[in-house]
N, C-alpha and C positions, 0 to 999 in steps of 0.2 A: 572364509579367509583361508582355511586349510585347502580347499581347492584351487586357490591363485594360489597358492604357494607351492603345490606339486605339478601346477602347469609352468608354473616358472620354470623352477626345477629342473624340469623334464625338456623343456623346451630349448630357454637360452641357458643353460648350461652344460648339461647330462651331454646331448644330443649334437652336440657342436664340436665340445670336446671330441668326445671319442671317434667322432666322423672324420676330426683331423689326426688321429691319431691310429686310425683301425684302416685309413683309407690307403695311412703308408703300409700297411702291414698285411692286408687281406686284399688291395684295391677294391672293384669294386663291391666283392660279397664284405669286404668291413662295414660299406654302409649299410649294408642288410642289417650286419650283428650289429649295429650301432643299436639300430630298434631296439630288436629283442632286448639288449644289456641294459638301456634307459626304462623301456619297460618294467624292467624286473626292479629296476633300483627305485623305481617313482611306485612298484607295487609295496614297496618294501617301507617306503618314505609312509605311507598311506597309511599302510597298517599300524606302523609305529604311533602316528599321529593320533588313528581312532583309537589307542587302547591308554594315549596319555590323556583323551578326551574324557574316556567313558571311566577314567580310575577318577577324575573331577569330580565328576556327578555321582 
């Protein structure tokens, strides 16, 4: 479940956003940074998720 939810995440939100927002501002190297910045936030989303998993168990 934590996996659908950081493809979510990542996909229809993160990645939408900021490509209309980085595309006014960088053209087209924003959709580069778009990656990289959903990247780091979906790595960030992930971590946060395994470490409220692993304090469960």
């Amino acid at each position: 479940m934590q996996s659908l939810t950081i493809t979510i995440l990542r996909q229809m939100s993160i990645i939408p956003m900021l490509s209309l927002i980085l595309k006014n501002i960088f053209v087209i190297t924003g959709i580069w940074i778009t990656f990289v910045i959903a990247e780091s936030i979906a790595a960030i989303v992930a971590v946060t998720l395994y470490k409220n998993t692993k304090l469960k168990l």
